[in-house]
N, C-alpha and C positions, 0 to 999 in steps of 0.2 A: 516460627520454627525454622533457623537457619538449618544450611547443610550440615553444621556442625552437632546440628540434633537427632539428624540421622546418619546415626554415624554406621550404622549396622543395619543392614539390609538384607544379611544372613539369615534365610527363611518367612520374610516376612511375607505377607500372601499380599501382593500386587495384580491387580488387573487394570490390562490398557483397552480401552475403548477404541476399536479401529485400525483395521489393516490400513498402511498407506505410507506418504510420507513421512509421517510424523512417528505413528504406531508401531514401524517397522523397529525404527533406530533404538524407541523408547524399551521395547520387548525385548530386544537384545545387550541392553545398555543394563537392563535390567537384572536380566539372567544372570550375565556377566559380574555383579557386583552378590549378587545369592540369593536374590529372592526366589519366588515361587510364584510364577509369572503364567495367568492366562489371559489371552486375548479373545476378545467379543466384539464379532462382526456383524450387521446384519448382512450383510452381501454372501451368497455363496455360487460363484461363477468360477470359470476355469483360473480365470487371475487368483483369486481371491484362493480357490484351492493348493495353487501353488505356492505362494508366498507362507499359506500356513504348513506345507509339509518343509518348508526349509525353519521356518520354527521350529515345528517339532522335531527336525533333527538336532535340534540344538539342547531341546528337555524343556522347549516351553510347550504347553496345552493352549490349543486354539479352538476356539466354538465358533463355528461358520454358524448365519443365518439365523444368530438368536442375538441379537444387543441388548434387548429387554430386562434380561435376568441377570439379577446381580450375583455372582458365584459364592458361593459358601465360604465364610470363612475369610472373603476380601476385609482387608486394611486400611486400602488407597489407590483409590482410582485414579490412571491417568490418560487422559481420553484425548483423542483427535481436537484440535481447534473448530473445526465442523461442526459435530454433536452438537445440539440443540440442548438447550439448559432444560427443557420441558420433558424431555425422553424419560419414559417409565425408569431405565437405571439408574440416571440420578434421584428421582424421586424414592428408587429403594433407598440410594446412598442414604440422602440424608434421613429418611424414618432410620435409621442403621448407625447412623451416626460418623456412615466412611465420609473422609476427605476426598474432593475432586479437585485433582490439579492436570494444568495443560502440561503439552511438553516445553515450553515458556517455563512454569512455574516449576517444573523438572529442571532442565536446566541451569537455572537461577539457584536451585536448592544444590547442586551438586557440584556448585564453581568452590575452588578451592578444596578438592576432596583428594589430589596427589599433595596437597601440604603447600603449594602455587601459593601467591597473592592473584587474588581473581583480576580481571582486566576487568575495568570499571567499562558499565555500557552507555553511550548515547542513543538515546531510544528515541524512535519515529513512528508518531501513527498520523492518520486523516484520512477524510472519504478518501482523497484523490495526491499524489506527488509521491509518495511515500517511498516507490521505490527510486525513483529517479533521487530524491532529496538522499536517501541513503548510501548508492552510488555516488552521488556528489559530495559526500560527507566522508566516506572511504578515501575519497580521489584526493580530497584537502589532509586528511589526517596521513594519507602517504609521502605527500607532498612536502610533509614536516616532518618526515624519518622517521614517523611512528610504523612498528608494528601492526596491523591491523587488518577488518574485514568486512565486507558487510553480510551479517548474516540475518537470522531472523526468517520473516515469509520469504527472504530471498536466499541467494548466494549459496555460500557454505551453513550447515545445520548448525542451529546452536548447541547441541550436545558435542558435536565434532567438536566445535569453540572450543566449547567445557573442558570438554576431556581430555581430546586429541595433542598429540606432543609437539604440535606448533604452539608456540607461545607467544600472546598478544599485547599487547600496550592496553589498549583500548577496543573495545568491539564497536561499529557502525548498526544498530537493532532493531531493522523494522517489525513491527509489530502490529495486528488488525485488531479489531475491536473481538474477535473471536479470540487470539490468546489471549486480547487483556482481560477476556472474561474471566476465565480457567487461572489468573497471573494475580493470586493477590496478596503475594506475599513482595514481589517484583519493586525494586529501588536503585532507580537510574540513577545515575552521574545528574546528568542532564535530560531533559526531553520536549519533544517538541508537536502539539497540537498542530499540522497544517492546516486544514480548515473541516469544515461539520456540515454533511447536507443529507438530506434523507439516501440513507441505503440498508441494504441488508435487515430492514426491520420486520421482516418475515422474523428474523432469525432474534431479535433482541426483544423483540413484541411491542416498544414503539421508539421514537423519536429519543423522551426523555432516558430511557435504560439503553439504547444506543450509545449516546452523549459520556453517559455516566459509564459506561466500559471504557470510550476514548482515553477519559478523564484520569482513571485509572495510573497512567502514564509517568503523571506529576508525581503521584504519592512519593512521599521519602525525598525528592529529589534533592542534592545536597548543593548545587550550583546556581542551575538555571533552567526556567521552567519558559520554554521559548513558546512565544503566542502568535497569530496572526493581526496586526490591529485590523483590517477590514472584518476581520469575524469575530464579531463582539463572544458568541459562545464559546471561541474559546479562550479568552481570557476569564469569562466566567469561571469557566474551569479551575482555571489558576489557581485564582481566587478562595473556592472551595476545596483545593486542595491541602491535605498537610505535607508541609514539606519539612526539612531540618531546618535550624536558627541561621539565619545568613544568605538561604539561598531565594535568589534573586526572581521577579516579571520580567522575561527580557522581551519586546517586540521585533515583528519585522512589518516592514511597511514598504510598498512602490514607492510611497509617496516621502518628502523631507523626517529623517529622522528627527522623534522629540530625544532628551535625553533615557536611557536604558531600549533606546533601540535600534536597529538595524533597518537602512533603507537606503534612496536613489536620490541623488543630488547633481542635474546635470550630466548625467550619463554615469557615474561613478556609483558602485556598493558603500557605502557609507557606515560606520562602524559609532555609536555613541551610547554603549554600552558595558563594552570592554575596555575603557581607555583610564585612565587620571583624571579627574575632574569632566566628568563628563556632562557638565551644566553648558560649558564654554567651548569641551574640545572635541573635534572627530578624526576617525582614522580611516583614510582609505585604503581600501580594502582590492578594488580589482574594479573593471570597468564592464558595463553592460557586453560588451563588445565580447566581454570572457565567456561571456555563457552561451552553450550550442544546447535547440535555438534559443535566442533574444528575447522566446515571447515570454505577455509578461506573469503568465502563471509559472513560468519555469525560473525568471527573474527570481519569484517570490519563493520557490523551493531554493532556488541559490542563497537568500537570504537567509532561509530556517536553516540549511546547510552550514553556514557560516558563521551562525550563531551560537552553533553546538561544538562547534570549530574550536572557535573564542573561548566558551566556559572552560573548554579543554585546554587555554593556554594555547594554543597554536599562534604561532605571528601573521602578521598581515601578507605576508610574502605568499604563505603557503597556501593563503587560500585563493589567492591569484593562479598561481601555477595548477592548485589540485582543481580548478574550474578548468582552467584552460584545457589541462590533460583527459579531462571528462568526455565522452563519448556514448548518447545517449541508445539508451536500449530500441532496438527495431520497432517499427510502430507506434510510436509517441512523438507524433507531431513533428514527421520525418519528409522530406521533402521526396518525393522520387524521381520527380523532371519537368523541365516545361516544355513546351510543346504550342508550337502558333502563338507565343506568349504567353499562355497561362499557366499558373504554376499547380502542382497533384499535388495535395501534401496527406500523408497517410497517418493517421491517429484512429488505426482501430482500437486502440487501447481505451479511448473514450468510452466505455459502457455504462456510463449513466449520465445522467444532465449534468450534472456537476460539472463533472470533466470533460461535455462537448460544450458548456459553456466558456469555458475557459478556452477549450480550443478557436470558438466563434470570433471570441474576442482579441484574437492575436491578428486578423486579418480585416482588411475592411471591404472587398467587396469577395462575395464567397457565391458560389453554386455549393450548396450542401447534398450531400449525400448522406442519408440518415435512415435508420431502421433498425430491425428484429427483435429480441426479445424486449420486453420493459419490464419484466421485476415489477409490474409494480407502480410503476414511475408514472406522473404525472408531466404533461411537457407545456403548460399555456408558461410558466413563468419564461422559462429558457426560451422558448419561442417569439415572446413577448421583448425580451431583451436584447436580441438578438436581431432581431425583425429589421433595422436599418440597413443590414449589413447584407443583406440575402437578396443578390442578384438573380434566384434560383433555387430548386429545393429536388433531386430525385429523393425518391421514397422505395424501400426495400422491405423487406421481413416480414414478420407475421404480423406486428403491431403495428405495421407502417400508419393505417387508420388513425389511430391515435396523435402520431404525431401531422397529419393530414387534416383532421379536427382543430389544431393547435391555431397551424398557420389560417384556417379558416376565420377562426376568430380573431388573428391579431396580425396576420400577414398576410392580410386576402388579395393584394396588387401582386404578391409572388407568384411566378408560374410554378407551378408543381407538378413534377412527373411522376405518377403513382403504377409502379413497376408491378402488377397481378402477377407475381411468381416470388418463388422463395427456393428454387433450383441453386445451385452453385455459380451457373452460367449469367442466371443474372447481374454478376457483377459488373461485367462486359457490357451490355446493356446500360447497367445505372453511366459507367464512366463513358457510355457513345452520347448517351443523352447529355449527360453533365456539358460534355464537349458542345454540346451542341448550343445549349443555353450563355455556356461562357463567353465571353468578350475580352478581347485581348487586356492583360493587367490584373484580372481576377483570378483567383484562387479556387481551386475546386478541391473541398477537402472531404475525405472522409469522413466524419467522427459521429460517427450512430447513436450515443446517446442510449443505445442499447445491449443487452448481451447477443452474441453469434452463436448461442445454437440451434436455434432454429434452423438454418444454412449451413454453420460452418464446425467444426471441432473445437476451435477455440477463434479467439481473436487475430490471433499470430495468423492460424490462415487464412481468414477476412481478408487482414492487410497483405498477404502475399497475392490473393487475388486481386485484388485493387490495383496493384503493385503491379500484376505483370498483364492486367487490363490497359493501364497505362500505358506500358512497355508497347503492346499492338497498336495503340493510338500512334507513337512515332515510329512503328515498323517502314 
């Protein structure tokens, strides 16, 4: 059911699942076209009371503190990315027979509804890169005089995209395994798996139904269905996907590109994918040196960047420049200063193994700083792999234990310092100790491998702590 099948929204009874970011946009996007619009929250706090009186100044009806109950009379649910597939509401939905779409799957349905040609989207999902790869994916498609943005879990809203009277070439569209739930009607241009490791499977209930949201991504794509070669799942993926007649496996690899992929040759992005004959020929593309930082999981987002670049027709030029022009978001693998020689680099954004593995691996001798929540998370592998490379290890948060067991079993010549507090001020602490372990040439990096709330709000102020812990180390 395109958008062109709902063409009339005049009275139809909608409810959105979820005050929020999503819920907000969705309930008044809503109203505004004529449906008949109540929102269902389970939250009823002072936020949550205000956001719904400015609805209801608008003639939408809000139900604080009940999400359970499907309302009388709904048509079409369309719920927060969050919501949980398991929630009593959907279970009305479907004995009921209502459809459940995200605001992803909203979006998607409602492009081309001023009479526009839609902007065709490059779409991004993986545990880990996602936004950075999207950002760098904007930076290159600008770089070529396209139009463009990156929206999705980031940036500007997708319904903004949709609707809003800026007008786009192309949209940049990260996407989580949570909207591609809710997203199944969704057919990218192009899209691109970056890599698959356990997360969020509270929320998906395991691994394989995880995977299979990821996966989601490819359906329809009519170009290029870009993979990681080190991660065989997701070309699995690919594979199992349907896509239209012609559209292409493109990989990316650190390693020498085979033909239909994208990789490093001697310090250079390597293109043999997108070329003429590409048995025989490659195209380069822009030099390691372009990508801020270097390392080589950000390498491999530059790669999936470049690929979705390419399907889109962009030249070689522009993805040199739209790299070069890139400026990586705070806290992802960010340098702050060195200090007696050694170097702080801040990756609170690392909140699971995945993604402090990758970070482990960008350096070779490291004092770790690791800790707080785990989700969940199991840490002997990443500790296991990692384990050459650990000059040192502080321990923070509430699950520090765990990752303390880790090194016990497979890094036990590591000194560890196991911090008994979970105060804010600890950070200060972790980075005196850190200092203190360091050796001039080594790296003392943040990346927790964990979530911050335990300690912190979010990640953002983890690393601003760390950040200006640092700062007093060279006061």
């Amino acid at each position: 059911m395109g958008s062109q099948e709902v063409t009339n929204w005049q009275g139809k009874h909608v409810t959105v699942a979820g005050l929020g970011v999503s819920g907000i946009p969705a309930a008044k996007v809503l109203h505004g076209l004529g449906a008949l619009v109540t929102v269902v929250n389970d939250g009823d706090d002072e936020r949550a009371r205000a956001q719904a009186a400015d609805l209801e100044a608008l003639g939408v009806t809000v139900r604080l503190g009940d999400g359970a109950t499907l309302p009388e009379g709904t048509e079409l649910i369309v719920t927060a990315p969050g919501w949980q597939p398991d929630k009593p509401l959907f279970t009305a939905a479907a004995e009921a027979g209502v459809p459940v779409w995200g605001d992803v799957e909203l979006a998607w349905r409602l492009r081309g509804l001023d009479g526009r040609e839609p902007a065709p989207w490059l779409a991004v999902t993986g545990t880990n890169g996602k936004t950075t790869t999207v950002q760098m994916l904007a930076s290159i498609l600008k770089a070529a005089g396209l139009r463009t943005a990156a929206v999705g879990n980031i940036g500007v809203s997708l319904l903004d995209a949709v609707l809003g009277e800026e007008r786009y070439d192309v949209l940049a569209v990260e996407l989580s395994s949570y909207q591609l739930h809710w997203a199944p009607s969704l057919r990218a241009h192009s899209g691109a798996v970056l890599n698959l490791a356990p997360d969020h499977l509270d929320w998906h209930g395991s691994m394989e139904a995880y995977a299979a949201d990821k996966g989601r991504i490819y359906e329809g794509n009519r170009v290029a269905c870009v993979y990681n070669v080190a991660d065989k799942a997701t070309e699995d993926l690919v594979r199992a996907a349907d896509v239209e007649e012609g559209c292409r496996a493109v990989g990316f690899t650190l390693g020498a590109p085979g033909p239909s992929q994208l990789g490093v040759v001697d310090g250079i992005l390597v293109d043999r994918a997108f070329v003429e004959n590409r048995q025989k020929n490659a195209q380069e593309l822009a030099e390691v040196s372009d990508v801020t930082p270097p390392a080589p999981h950000n390498i491999a987002n530059a790669l999936a960047a470049a690929a979705l670049a390419r399907a889109f027709g962009v030249p070689p030029r522009a993805v040199r420049d739209g790299l070069r022009d890139f400026t990586p978001d705070a806290h992802r693998i960010a340098h702050v200063a060195d200090v007696d020689r050694v170097a702080y680099v801040d990756d609170s954004k690392a909140t699971n193994t995945h993604a402090a593995e990758a970070s482990l691996a960008a350096y070779e001798s490291i004092v770790w700083i690791a800790g707080g929540l785990a989700k969940g998370a199991a840490f002997d592998e990443l500790v296991a792999r990692s384990a050459k490379r650990l000059r040192g290890v502080v321990l923070i948060g509430a699950d520090r234990a765990l990752i303390r067991e880790a090194l016990a079993r497979h890094a036990p010549e590591v000194p560890v310092v196991d911090l008994d507090r979970t105060d804010t001020g600890a950070m200060l602490a972790a980075v005196q100790e850190a200092r203190r372990l360091a050796e001039p040439g080594d790296t003392v990096l943040l990346a927790p491998a964990c979530a911050s709330m335990d300690m912190f709000a979010n990640y953002n102020k983890r690393g601003d702590a760390f950040a200006e812990a640092v700062r007093e180390l060279g006061a």
